[in-house]
Z-matrix of the N, CA and C atoms (Angstrom, degrees):
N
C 1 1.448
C 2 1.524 1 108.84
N 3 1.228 2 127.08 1 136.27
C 4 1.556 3 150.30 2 -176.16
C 5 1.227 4 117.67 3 -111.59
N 6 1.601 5 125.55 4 101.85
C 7 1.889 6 107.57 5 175.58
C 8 1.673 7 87.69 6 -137.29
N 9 1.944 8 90.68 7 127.71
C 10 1.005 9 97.57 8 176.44
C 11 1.875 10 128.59 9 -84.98
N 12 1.347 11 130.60 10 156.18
C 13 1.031 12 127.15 11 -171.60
C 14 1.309 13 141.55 12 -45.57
N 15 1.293 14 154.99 13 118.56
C 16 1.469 15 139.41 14 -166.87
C 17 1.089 16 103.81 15 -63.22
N 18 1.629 17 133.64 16 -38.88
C 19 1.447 18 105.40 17 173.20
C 20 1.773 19 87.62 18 -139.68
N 21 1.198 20 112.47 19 171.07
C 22 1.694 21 124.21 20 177.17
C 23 1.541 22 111.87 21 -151.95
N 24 1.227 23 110.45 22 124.30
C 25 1.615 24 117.76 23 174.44
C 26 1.567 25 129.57 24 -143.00
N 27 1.077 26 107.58 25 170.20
C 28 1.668 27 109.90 26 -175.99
C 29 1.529 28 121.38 27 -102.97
N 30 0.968 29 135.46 28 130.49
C 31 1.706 30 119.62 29 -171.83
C 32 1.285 31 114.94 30 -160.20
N 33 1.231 32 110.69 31 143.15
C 34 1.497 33 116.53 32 -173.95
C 35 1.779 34 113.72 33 -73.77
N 36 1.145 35 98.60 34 -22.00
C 37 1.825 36 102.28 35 -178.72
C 38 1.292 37 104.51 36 -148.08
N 39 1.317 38 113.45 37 143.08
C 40 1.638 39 134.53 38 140.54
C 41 1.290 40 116.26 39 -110.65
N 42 1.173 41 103.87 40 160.03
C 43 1.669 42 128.56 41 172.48
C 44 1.685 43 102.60 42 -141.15
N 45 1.680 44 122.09 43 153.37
C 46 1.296 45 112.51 44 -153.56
C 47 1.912 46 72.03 45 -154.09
N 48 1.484 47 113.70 46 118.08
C 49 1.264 48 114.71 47 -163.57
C 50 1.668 49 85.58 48 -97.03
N 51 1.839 50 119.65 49 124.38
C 52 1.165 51 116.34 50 178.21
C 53 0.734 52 112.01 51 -72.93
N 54 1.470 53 152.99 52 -20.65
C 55 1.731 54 144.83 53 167.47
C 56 1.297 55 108.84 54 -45.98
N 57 1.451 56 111.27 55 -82.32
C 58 1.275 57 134.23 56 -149.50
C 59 2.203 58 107.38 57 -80.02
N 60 1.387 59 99.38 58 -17.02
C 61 1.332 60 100.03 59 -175.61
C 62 2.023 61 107.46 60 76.20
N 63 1.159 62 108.66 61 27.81
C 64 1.834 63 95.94 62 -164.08
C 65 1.928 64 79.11 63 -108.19
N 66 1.643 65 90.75 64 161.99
C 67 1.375 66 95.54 65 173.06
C 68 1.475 67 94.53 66 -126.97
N 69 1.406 68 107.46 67 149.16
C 70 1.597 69 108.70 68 173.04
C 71 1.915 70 104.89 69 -130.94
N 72 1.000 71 79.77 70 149.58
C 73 1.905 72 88.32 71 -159.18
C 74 1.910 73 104.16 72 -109.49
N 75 1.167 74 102.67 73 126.83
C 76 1.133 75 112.28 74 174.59
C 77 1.834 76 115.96 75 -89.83
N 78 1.958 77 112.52 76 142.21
C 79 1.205 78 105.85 77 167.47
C 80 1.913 79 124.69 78 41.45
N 81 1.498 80 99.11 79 63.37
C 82 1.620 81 102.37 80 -167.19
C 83 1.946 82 88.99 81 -83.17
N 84 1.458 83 75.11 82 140.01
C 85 2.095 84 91.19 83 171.59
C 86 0.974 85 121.97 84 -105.90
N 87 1.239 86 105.70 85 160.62
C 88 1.567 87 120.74 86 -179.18
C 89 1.403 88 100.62 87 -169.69
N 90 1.259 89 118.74 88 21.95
C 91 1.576 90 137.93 89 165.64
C 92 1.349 91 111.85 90 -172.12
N 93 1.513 92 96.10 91 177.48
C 94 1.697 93 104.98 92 179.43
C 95 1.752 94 90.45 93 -154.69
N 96 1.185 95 113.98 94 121.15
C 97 1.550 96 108.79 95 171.40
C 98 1.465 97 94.36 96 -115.77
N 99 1.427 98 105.30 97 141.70
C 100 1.747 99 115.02 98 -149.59
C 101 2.038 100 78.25 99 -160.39
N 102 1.795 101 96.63 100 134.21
C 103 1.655 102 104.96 101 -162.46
C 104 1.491 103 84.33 102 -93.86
N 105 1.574 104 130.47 103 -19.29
C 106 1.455 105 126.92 104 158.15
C 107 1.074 106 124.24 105 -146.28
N 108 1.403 107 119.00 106 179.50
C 109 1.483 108 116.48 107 -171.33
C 110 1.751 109 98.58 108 -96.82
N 111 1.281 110 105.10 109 -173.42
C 112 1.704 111 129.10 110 -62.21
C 113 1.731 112 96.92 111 -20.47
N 114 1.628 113 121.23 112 152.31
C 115 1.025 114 153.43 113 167.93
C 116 1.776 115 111.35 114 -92.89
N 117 1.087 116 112.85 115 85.06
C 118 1.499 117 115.01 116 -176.21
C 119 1.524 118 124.20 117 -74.78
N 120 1.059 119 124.05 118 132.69
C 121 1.654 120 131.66 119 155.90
C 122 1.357 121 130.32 120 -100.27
N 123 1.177 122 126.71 121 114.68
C 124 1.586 123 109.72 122 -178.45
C 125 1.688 124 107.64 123 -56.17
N 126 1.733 125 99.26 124 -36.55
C 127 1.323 126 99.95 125 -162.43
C 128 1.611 127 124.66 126 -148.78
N 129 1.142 128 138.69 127 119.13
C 130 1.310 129 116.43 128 -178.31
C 131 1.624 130 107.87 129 -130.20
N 132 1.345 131 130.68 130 177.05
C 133 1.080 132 139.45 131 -153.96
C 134 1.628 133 102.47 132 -139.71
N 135 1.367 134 127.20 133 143.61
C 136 1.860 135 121.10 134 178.48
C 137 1.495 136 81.67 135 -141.67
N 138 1.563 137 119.53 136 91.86
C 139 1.182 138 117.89 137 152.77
C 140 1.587 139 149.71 138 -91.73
N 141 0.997 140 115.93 139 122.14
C 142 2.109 141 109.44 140 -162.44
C 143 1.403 142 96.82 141 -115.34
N 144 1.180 143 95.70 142 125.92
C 145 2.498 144 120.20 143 172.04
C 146 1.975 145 86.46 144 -104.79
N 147 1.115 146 74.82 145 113.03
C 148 1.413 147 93.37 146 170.99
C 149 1.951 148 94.53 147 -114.84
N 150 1.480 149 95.62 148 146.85
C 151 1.063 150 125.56 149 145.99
C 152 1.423 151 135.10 150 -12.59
N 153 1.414 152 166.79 151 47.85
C 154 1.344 153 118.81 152 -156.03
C 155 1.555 154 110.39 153 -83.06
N 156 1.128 155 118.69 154 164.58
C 157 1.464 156 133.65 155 161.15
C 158 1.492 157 134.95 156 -102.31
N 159 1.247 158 127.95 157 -170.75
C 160 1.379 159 124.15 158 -142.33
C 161 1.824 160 85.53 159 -97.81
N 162 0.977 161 125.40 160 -13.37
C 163 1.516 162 134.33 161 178.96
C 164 1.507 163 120.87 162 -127.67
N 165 1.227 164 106.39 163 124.38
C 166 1.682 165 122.99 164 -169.83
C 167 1.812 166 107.04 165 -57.30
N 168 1.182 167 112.52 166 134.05
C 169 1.418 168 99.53 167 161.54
C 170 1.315 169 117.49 168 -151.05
N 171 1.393 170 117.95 169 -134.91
C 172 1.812 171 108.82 170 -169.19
C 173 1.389 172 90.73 171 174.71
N 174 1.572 173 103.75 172 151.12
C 175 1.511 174 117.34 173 -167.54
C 176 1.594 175 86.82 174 -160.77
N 177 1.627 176 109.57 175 170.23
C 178 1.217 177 129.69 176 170.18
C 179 1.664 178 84.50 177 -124.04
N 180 2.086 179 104.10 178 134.16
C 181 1.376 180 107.99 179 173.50
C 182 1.816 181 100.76 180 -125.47
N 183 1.487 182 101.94 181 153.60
C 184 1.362 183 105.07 182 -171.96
C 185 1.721 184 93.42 183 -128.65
N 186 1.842 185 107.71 184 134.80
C 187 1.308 186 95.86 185 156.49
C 188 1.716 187 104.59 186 -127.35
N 189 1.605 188 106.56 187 149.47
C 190 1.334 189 99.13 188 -164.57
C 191 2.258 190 84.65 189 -122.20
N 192 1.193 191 83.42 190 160.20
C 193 2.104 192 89.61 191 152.17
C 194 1.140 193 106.06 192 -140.87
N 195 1.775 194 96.71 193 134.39
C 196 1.125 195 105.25 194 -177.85
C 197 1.589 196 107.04 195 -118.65
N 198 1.537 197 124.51 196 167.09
C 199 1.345 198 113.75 197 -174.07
C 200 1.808 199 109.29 198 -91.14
N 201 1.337 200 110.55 199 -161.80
C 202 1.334 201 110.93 200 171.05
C 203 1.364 202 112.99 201 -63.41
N 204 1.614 203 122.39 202 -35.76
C 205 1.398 204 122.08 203 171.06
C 206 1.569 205 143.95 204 -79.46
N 207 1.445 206 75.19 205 7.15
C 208 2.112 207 96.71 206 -174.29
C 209 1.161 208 113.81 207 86.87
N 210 1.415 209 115.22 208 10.87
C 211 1.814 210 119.21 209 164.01
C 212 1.020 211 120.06 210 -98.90
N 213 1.743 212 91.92 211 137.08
C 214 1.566 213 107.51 212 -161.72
C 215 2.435 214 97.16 213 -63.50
N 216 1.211 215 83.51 214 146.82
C 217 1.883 216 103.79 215 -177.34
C 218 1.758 217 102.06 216 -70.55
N 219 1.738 218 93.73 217 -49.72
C 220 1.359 219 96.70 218 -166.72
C 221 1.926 220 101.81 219 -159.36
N 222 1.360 221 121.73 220 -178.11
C 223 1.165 222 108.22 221 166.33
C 224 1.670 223 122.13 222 -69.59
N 225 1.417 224 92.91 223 147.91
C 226 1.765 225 101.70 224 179.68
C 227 1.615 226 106.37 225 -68.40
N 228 1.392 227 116.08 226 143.19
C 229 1.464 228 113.48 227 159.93
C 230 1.398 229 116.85 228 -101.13
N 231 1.522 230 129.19 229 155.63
C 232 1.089 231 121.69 230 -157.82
C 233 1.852 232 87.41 231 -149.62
N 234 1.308 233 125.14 232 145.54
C 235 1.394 234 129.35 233 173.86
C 236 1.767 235 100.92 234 -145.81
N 237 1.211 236 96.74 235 161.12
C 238 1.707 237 116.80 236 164.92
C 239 1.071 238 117.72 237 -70.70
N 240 1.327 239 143.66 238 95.12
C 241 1.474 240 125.46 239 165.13
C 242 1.237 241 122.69 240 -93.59
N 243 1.623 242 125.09 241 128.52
C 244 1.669 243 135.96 242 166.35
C 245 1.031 244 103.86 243 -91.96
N 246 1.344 245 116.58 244 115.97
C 247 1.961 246 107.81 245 166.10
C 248 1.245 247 97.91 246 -92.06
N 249 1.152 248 123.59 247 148.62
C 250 1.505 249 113.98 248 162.19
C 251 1.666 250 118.37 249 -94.99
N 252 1.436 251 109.58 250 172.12
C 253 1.633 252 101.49 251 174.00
C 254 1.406 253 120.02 252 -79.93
N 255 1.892 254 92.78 253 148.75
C 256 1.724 255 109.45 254 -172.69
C 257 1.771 256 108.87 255 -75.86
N 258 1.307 257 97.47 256 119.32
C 259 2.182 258 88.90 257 160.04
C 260 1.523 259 92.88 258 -106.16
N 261 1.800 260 96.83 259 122.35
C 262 1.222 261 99.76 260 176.24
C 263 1.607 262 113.23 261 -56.33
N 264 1.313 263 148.81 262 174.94
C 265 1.739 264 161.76 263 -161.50
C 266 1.425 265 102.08 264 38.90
N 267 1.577 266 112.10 265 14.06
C 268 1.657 267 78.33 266 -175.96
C 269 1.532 268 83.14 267 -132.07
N 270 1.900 269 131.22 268 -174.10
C 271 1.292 270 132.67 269 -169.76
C 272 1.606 271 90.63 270 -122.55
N 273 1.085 272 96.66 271 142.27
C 274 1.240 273 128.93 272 46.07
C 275 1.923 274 103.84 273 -140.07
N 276 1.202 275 91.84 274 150.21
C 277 1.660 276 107.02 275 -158.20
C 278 1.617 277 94.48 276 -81.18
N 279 1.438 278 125.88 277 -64.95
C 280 1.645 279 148.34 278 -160.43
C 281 1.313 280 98.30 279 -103.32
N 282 1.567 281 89.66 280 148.37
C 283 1.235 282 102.62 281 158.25
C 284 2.003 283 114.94 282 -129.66
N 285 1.678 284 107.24 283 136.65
C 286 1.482 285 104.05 284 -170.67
C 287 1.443 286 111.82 285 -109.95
N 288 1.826 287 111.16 286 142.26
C 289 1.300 288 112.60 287 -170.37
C 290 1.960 289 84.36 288 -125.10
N 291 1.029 290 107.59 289 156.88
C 292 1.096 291 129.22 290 -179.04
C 293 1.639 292 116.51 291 -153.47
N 294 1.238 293 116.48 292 103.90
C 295 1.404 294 127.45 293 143.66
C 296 1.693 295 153.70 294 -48.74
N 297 0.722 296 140.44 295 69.07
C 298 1.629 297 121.83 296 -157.63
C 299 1.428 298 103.22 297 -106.02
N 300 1.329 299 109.20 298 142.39
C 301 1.330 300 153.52 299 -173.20
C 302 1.642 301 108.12 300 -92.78
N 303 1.038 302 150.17 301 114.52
C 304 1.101 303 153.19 302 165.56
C 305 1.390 304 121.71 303 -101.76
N 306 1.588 305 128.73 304 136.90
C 307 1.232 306 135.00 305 -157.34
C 308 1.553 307 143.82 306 16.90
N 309 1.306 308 90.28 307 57.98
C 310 1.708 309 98.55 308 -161.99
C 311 1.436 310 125.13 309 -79.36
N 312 1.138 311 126.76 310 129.68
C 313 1.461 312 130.52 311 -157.95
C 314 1.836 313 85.89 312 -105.41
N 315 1.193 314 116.39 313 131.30
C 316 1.557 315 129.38 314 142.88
C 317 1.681 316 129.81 315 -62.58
N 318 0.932 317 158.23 316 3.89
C 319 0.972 318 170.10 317 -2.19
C 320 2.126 319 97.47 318 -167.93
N 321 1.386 320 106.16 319 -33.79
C 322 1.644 321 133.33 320 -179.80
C 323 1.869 322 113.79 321 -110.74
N 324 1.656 323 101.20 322 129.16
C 325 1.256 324 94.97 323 158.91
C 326 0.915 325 121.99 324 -68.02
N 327 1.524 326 156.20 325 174.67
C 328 1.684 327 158.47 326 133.66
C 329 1.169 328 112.47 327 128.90
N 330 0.873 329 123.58 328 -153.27
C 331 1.696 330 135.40 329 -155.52
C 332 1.452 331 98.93 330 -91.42
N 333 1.396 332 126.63 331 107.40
C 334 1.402 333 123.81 332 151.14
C 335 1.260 334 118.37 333 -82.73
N 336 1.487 335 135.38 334 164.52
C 337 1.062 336 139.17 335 -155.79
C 338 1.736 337 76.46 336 -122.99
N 339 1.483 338 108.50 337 142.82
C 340 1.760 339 134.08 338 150.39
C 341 2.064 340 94.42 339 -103.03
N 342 1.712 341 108.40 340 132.39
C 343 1.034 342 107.25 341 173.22
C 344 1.728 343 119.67 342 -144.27
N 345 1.165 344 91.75 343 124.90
C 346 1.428 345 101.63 344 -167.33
C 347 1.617 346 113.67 345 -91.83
N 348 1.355 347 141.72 346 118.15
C 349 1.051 348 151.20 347 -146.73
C 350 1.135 349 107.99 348 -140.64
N 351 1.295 350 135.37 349 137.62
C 352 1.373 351 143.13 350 169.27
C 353 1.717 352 114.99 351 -144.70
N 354 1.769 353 100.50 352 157.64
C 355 1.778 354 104.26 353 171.96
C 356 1.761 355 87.72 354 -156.13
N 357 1.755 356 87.40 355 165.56
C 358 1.811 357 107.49 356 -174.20
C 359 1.669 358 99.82 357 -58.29
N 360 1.067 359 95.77 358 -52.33
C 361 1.848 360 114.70 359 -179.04
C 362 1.419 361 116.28 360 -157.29
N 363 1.065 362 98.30 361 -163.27
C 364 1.630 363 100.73 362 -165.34
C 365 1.441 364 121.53 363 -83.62
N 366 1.242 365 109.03 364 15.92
C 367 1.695 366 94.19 365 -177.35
C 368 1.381 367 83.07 366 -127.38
N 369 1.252 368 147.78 367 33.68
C 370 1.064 369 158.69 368 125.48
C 371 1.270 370 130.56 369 -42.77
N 372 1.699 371 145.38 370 137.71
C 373 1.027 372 141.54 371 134.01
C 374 1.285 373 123.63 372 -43.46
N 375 1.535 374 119.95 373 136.84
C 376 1.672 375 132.61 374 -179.65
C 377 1.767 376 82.36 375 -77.12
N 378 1.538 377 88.06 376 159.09
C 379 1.520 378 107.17 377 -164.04
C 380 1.671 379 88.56 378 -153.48
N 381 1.738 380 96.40 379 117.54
C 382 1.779 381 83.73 380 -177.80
C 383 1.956 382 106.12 381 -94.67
N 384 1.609 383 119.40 382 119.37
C 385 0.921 384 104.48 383 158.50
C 386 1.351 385 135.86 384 -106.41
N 387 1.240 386 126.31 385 31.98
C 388 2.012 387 139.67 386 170.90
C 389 1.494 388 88.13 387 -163.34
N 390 1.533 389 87.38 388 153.93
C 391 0.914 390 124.42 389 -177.99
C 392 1.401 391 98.71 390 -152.98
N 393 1.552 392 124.35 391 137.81
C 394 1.364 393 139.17 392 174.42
C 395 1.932 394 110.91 393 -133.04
N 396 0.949 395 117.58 394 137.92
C 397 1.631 396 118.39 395 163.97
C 398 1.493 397 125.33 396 -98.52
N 399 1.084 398 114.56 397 151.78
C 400 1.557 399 125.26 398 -147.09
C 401 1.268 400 89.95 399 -151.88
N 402 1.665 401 112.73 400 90.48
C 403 1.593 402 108.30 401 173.16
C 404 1.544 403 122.01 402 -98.35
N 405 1.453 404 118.71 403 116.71
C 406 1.508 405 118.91 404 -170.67
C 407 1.900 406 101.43 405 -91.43
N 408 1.549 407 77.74 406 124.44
C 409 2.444 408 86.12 407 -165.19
C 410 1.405 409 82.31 408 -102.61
N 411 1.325 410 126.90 409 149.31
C 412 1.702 411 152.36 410 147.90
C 413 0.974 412 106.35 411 -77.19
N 414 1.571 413 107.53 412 67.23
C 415 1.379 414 96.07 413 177.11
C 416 1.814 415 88.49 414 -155.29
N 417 1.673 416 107.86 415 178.44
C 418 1.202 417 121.06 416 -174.12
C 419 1.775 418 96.48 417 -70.09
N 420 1.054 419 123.93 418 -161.30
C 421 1.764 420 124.81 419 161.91
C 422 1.940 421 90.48 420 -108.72
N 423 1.263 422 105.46 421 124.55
C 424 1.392 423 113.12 422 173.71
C 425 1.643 424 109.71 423 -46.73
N 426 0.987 425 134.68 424 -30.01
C 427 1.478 426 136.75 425 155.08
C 428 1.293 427 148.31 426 -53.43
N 429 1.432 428 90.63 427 -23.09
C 430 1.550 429 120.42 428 -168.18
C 431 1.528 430 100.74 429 -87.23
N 432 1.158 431 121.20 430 134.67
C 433 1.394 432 151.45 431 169.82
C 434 1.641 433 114.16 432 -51.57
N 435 1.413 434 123.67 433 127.84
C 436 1.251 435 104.48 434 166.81
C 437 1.604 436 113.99 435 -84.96
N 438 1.304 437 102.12 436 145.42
C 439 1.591 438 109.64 437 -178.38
C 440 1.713 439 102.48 438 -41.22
N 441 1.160 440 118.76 439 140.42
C 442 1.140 441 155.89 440 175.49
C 443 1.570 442 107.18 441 -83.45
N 444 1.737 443 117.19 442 135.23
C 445 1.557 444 110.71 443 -172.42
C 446 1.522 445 82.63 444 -130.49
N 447 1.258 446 139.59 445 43.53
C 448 1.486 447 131.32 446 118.46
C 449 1.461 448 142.95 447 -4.21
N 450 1.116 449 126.52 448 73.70
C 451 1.157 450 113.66 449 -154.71
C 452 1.558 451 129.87 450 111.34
N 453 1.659 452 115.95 451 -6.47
C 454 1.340 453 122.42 452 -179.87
C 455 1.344 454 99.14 453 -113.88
N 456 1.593 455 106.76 454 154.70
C 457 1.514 456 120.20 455 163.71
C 458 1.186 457 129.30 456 -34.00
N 459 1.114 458 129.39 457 112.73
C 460 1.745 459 115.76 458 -176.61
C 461 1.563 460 114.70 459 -83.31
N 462 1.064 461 110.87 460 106.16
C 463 1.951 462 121.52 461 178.57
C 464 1.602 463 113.69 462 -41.92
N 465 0.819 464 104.98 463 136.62
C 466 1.628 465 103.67 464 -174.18
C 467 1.496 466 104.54 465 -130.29
């Protein structure tokens, strides 16, 4: 069985408040503007809030990146997930899976694919259900400041 996520995203940071159990997500992507290639990350995050339901279950989830050409970025991560069962009025409502990606080089401009994959167990076929795009632009970040010559000789 396969159920895909209520919501799924990409992000450079989490924080996971130990009291309260809340996660708050830093800098969510849906680009990378990089002034050259490879486009580096120390770190990124592919997080899915799933749903729970009125019945407990369990899946194996896979997230892979792939480039504009269908090559894999880096290795896929893959975890166990138990959701447990929902009582409706009471919490906990979701359940959160989180992936992280470590030092990822971009290597291609265009549309990379984020891909979310799942099976019952392991002698199963992967079954992709999300898919997200992750476009790496050659370009400055339209926000970003041009360097400043503060402090240098002025050419005459």
């Amino acid at each position: 069985m396969t159920r895909p996520p209520t919501a799924l995203f990409v992000a450079e940071g989490l924080a996971l408040d130990q009291f309260t159990g809340r996660l708050t997500a830093f800098n969510i992507l849906d680009s990378i503007f990089a002034p050259a290639l490879p486009a580096r990350l120390p770190r990124i995050h592919v997080v899915g809030i799933y749903e729970l339901q009125a019945q407990a279950s369990e899946l194996l989830a896979q997230v892979e990146i792939l480039s504009p050409g269908g090559t894999a970025v880096s290795e896929p991560t893959s975890i166990h997930v138990q959701f447990g069962a929902r009582t409706v009025g009471l919490p906990p409502v979701s359940h959160t899976t989180i992936h992280t990606f470590w030092n990822i080089a971009f290597r291609e401009e265009g549309d990379h694919r984020v891909r979310l994959r799942q099976r019952s167990d392991a002698g199963q076929e992967w079954v992709v259900v999300q898919e997200l795009a992750l476009t790496v632009v050659l370009a400055r970040h339209p926000l970003a400041q041009e360097p400043s010559n503060a402090g240098k000789p002025q050419e005459e």
